[in-house]
Each structure stands twice: as C-alpha cells, then as structure tokens.
ZAMARGU-4260 file (C-alpha; in steps of 0.2 Angstrom, whole numbers, plus 5000, padded with zeros to 4 digits):
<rodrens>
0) 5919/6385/6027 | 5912/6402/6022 | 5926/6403/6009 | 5923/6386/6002 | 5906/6392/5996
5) 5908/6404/5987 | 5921/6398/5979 | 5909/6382/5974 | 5893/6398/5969 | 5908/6405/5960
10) 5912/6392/5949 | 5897/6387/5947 | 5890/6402/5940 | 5903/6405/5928 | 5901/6389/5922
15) 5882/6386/5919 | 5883/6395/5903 | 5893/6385/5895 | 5882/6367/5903 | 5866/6376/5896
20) 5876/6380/5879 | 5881/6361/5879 | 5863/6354/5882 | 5854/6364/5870 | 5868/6359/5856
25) 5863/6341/5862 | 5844/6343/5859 | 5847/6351/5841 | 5859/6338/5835 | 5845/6322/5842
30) 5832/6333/5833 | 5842/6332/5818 | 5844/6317/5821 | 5826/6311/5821 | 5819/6323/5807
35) 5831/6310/5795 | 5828/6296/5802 | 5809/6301/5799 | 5812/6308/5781 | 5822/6291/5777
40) 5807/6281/5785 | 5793/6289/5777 | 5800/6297/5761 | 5788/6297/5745 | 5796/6287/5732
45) 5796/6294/5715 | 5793/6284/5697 | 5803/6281/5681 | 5791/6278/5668 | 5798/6270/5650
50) 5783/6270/5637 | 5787/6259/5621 | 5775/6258/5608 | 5781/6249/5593 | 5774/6259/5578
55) 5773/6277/5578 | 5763/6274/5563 | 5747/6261/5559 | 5732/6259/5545 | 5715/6258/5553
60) 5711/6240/5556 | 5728/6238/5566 | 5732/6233/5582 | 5745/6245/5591 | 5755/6238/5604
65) 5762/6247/5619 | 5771/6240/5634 | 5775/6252/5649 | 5790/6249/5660 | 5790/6255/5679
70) 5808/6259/5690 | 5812/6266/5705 | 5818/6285/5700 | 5835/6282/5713 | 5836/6264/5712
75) 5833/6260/5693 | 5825/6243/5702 | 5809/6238/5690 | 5794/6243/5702 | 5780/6228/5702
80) 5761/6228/5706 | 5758/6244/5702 | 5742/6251/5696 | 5744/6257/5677 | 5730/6265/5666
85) 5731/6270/5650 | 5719/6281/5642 | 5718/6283/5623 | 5711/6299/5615 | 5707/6298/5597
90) 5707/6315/5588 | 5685/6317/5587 | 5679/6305/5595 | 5677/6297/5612 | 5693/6293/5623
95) 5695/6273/5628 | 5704/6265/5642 | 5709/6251/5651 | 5721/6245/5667 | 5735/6235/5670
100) 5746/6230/5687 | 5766/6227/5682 | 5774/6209/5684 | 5789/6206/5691 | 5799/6215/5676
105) 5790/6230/5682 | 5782/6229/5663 | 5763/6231/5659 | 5757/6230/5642 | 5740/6234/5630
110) 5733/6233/5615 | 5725/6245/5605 | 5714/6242/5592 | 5710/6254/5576 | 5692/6252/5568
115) 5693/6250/5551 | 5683/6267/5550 | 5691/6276/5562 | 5698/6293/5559 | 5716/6296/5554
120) 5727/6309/5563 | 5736/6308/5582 | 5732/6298/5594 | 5736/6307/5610 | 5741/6292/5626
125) 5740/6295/5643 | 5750/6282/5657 | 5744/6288/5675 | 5757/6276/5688 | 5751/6274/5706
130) 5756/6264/5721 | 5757/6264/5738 | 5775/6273/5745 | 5775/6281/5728 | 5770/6301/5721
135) 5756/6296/5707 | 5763/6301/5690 | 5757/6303/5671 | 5765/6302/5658 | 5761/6306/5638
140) 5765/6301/5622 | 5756/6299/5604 | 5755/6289/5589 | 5748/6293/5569 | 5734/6282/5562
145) 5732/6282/5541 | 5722/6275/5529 | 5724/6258/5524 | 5727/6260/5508 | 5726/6274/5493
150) 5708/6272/5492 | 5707/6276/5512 | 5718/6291/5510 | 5708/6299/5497 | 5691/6298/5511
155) 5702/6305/5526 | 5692/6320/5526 | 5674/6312/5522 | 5681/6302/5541 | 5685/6317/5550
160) 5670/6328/5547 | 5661/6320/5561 | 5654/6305/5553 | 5667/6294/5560 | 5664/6278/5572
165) 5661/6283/5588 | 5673/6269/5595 | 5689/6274/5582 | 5700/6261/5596 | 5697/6252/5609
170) 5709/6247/5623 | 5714/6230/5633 | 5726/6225/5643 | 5741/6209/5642 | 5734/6203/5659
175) 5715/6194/5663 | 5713/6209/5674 | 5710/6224/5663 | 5697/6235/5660 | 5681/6225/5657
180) 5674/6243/5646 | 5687/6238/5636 | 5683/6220/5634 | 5666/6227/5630 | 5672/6239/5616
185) 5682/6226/5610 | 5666/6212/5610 | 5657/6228/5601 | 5666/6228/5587 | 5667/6211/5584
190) 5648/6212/5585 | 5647/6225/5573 | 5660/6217/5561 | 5652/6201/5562 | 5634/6211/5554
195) 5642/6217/5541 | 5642/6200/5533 | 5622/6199/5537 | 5611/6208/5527 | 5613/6226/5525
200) 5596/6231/5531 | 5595/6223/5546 | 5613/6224/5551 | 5612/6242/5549 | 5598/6244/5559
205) 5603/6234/5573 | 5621/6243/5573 | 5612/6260/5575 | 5600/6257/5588 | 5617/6249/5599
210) 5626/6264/5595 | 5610/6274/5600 | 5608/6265/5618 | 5630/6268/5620 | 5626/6286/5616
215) 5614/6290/5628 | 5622/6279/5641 | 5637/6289/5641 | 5629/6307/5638 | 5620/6304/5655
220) 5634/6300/5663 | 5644/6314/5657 | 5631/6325/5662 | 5629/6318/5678 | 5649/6324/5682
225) 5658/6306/5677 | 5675/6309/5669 | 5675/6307/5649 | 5683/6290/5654 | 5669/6284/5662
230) 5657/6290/5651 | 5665/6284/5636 | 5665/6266/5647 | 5648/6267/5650 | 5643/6270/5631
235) 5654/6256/5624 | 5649/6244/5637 | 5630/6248/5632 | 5632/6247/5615 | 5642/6230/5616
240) 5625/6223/5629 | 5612/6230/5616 | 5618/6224/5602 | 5622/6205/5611 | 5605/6207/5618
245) 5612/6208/5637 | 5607/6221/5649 | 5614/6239/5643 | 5607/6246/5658 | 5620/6234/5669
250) 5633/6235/5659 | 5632/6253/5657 | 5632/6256/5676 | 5646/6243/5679 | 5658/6253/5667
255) 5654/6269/5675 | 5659/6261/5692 | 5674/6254/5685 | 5681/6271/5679 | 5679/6279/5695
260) 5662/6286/5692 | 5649/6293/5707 | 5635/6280/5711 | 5622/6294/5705 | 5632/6294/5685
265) 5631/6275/5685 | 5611/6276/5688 | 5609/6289/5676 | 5620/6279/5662 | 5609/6264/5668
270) 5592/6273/5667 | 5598/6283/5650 | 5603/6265/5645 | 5588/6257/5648 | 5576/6270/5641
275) 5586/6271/5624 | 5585/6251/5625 | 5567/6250/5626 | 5567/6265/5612 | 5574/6253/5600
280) 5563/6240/5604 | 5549/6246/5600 | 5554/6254/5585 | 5561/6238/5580 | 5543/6229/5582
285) 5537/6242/5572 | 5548/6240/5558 | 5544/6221/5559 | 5527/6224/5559 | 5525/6234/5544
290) 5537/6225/5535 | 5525/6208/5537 | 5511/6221/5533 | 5519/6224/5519 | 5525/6206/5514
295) 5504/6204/5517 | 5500/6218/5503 | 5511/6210/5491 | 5504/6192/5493 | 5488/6200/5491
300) 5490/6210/5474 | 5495/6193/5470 | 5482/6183/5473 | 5470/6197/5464 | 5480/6196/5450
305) 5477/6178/5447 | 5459/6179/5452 | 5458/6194/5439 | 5468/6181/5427 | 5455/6167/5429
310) 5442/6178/5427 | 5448/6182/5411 | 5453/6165/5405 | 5433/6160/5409 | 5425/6174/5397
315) 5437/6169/5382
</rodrens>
C-alpha cells in the first residue's frame, strides 16, 4: 500500500508540468480565438469613394455636375444611405455646400452653379463620406471656371481683385433632402438675376442692402467659432430672406444650425441679421423719402414757372 503511493505522487509529479503546459496552451488558443471573432464582429469598415465631375472646365453661368459613388473598400459592394457632403470653395470668395445620402447604386449627385460674375480660376471640392460601421473619409478634387466668352476673358482680372460676387456658386443636391443654404443661395440668385431686368437704381439698391444683411450674418457667425461652412450658410441664407423680404434673422440661424454650427453662432448670425435688416430698412425709407421730397421740389419749380409765365402773359 505504502509502495502504491508513491508510485501514484511519483507519477503525478512528473506529470503536472506537462497538464499545466497543456492547459495554458488551451487558454491562448480560446483567447485567440475570441480576439477574431471580436475583430471580425466589430471591425470598422473602410470607404471607396469614386468622384465624377463631368467638365474639368466651365464658363460662369454654367451648371457643373458631379455625382459621387460609394463601395465597400474589400467588398467593391455600392454602400447606400450614406451621409455625403460636398463643400465647394471658390478661389476668393466664400466656400458653399450642401448634403446628399447615396441610393441604392451607392450614387449621390449635386449641382453646382457658376454666377455669371464669379471669379475664374480652380475650384477646390471637398466629399466628406460617413456612416455608421464605416471610418469617415474625405476626399478632394478640383475643377477650372473661364470666362464666357472673349469679352469675359479680357475682365478676369477686374473679377479677381476682390470685387467679385460674394456667392461665385452655390451648391444643391439630386435629392429633396439637401442643404436648404443651398436652396437659399440658389433662390438668391435667382433673386438677384430676376432685378437685373428692373430698373437699375432700385435693383441695385435692393441687391446691396441683401448682400449687406448675408454679410454680417455670416461674419457674426464666423466670429462666434462656426466653421466657414456654416457661416457662408448663414450669409447666403440671409441674403436670399432680405432680399424675398422673409426673415433673415431665421434663416440666418437655421443655416448656421444646419452646418453643424453652436446655438450661441446661430444667435449671433441671427441678431447680426436682424440688425443689418433693420439698417437697410431705414435707410431705404430714407432714400424714398427724399426721393418724393425731391419729386415735390420739381413739381414745385414747375408750378412757379407757369405762375411766373402768366404773370408775364398779363402785363403784355
């Protein structure tokens, strides 16, 4: 009996080594195990992102289309509802943008519309990606705006000393869902292109006292920490109310919210809006006013004229 037990603590002790060699192998392999089943579960997909725009080349006045395309980088499988936004930044003046989600094709697509007077040179286009399961990604690309004809060509630099359009393009997306600064940039400058069959006093003036509320909306907003985005949002969205006689303070702080903006830069764009609104107000009453004043003095040298005329007429 004695012998049988220490041959049993014998064996046993020459062979726990090996059993606790065995067991610990065990543990790493299931660990292994788990960490790829866990990396497989919750592995961040990454984006293909195909940007076609269809001229690298367009005359002010011109539309540019561009349509994005969204794949899966392993799969090549088109990627829908995503979240697209594309940002379009002119080469002086302010940046424009608008978003898009991709249909089933994985496709979203924008338009991008030149001024008539805006400045020629490189247009710069940024497409920032994002969806749930997916790393955010942004891509770049560019096209070239020219004159429209020889007589555009020869005024390119009298454009880009500064005294271009503060909305050179404006951006909307295919779908009803897009960018509502957009729509408002867009509503802008059919505003403004629809005064310049009016009378060239008062289309003038009403042009630059909308282009004065848009400027201070998105000044306040810039300085109040809202990205350019935003604040160039928040300036075409203004101008497009003040000139349709809307609210620009509203639309101002809508656009900045819109864009990602901070509460605090969507009530300084609406307060700046609103201050620059009732600016322009009053100093168009007082241009009405002494233009009738005006009217006035000439109806009266008139009528002293013909007095003075009868007068005469009576002594001869």
């Amino acid at each position: 009996m004695i012998n049988n037990t220490k041959v049993n603590r014998c064996i046993a002790t020459k062979n726990f080594p090996a059993a606790l060699a065995i067991s610990l192998l065990l543990i790493l392999i299931g660990n292994a195990a788990n960490i790829q089943i866990f990396e497989r579960a919750y592995a961040i997909k990454e984006f293909d992102i195909d940007v076609d725009i269809k001229d690298s080349e367009i005359k002010r006045g011109d539309t540019q289309h561009i349509t994005v395309t969204v794949l899966n980088d392993n799969t090549d499988n088109q990627v829908s509802d995503a979240d697209v936004k594309l940002t379009v930044y002119p080469p002086d003046s302010d940046s424009t943008s608008a978003e898009d989600e991709t249909d089933n094709n994985g496709e979203a697509t924008f338009d991008v519309e030149i001024d008539d007077n805006a400045e020629t040179g490189t247009y710069d286009v940024d497409i920032r990606v994002s969806k749930d399961g997916y790393d955010t990604k942004t891509v770049s690309t560019s096209f070239d705006v020219v004159g429209s004809n020889n007589h555009d060509s020869n005024n390119d630099d009298d454009n880009n000393d500064g005294s271009s359009s503060s909305a050179a393009a404006s951006v909307s997306s295919g779908s009803s869902s897009g960018n509502s600064a957009a729509s408002g940039s867009s509503s802008s400058n059919n505003f403004n292109n629809d005064n310049n069959n009016n009378n060239d006093s008062d289309g003038s003036s009403s042009s630059s006292s909308a282009a004065a509320v848009g400027d201070a909306a998105a000044l306040a907003a810039a300085a109040s920490g809202a990205s350019s985005a935003a604040a160039a949002a928040a300036g075409s969205a203004a101008a497009s109310a003040a000139a349709a006689g809307d609210d620009a303070s509203s639309a101002a702080a809508s656009a900045v919210s819109e864009n990602g903006g901070s509460s605090s830069a969507a009530a300084a764009a609406a307060s700046a809006a609103a201050s620059a609104s009732a600016s322009a107000s009053s100093s168009s009453s007082s241009s009405s006013s002494s233009s009738s004043s005006s009217n006035g003095n000439d109806d009266n040298g008139d009528s002293s004229s013909s007095a003075a005329s009868s007068s005469e007429e009576e002594n001869d």
